[in-house]
C-alpha positions in Angstrom: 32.4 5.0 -6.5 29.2 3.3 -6.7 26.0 4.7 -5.3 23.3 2.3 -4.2 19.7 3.8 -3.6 17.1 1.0 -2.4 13.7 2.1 -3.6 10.9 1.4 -0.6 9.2 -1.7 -2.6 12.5 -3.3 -2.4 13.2 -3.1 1.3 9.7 -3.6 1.9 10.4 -7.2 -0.1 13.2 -7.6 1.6 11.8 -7.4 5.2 9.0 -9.8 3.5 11.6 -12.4 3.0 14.1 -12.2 5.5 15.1 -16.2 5.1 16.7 -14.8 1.9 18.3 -11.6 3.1 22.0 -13.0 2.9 21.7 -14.2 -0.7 20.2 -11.1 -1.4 23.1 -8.3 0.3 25.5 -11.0 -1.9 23.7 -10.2 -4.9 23.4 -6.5 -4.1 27.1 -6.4 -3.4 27.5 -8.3 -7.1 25.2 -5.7 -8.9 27.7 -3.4 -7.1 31.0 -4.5 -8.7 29.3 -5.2 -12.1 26.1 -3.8 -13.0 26.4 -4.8 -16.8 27.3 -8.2 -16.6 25.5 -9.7 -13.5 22.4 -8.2 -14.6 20.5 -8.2 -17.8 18.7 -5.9 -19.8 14.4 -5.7 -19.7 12.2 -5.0 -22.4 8.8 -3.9 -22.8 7.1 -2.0 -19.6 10.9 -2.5 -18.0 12.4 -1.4 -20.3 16.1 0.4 -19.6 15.8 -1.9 -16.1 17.9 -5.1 -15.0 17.1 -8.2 -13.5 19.2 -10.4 -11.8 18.0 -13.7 -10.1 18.6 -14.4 -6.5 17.5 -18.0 -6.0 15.0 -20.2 -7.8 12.4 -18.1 -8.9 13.5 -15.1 -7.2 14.7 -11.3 -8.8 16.0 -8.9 -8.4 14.8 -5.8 -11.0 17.6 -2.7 -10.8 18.2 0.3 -12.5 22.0 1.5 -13.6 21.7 5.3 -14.6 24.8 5.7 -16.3 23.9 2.7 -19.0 20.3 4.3 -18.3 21.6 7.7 -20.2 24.0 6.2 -22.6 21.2 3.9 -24.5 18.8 7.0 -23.5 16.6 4.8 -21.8 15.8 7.9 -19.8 13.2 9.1 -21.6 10.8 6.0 -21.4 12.2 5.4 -17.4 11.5 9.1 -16.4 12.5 8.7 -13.4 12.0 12.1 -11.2 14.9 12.4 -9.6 16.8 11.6 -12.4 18.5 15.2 -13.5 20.3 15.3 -9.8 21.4 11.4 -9.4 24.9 10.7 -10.4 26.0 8.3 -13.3 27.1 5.9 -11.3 24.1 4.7 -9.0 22.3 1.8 -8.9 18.3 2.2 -7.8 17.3 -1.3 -6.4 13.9 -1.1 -7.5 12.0 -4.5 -6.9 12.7 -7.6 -5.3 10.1 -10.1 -6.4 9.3 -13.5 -7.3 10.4 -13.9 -11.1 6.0 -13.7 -12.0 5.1 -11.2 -9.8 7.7 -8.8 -10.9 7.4 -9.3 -14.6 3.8 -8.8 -14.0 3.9 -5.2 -12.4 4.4 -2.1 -14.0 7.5 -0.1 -13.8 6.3 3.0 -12.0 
């Protein structure tokens, strides 16, 4: 079973752009069922992170731990909770128009 952890920039977003909320939880609930194949793989400062579009110009940047660990994206991600989070969650990291997010720094 899938674990979902929303990190507080995301719901912060979220609360920011409530007209979008729906298409957002339909997303989320996507990620859910198939983190590999709805999303897709960031590079650079994002890099071991997904990004999945919610509307227009709109993202949604995740994080899939057990991918994560298998292409040991882990050691660049650091993330610090990472030694007691299961394989199988999915941090929610930033919601974001598609600029702004590829502009900020993973943290």
């Amino acid at each position: 079973m899938m674990e979902a952890r929303f990190e507080s920039a995301f719901i912060k977003a979220l609360k920011k752009h409530a007209n979008i909320r729906e298409l957002v939880k339909r997303k989320v609930d996507m990620i859910m069922e198939n983190p590999l194949t709805v999303g897709e793989p960031l590079k650079g400062n994002w890099q071991g992170f997904y990004s999945c579009p919610v509307k227009r110009n709109f993202i949604i940047i995740y994080l899939y731990c057990s991918a994560c660990r298998k292409k040991q994206d882990d050691v660049v991600v650091a993330c610090s909770d990472c030694p007691e989070t299961p394989d199988e969650t999915i941090k929610f990291v930033l919601l974001a128009p598609h600029d702004d997010a590829y502009n900020r720094k993973a943290d």
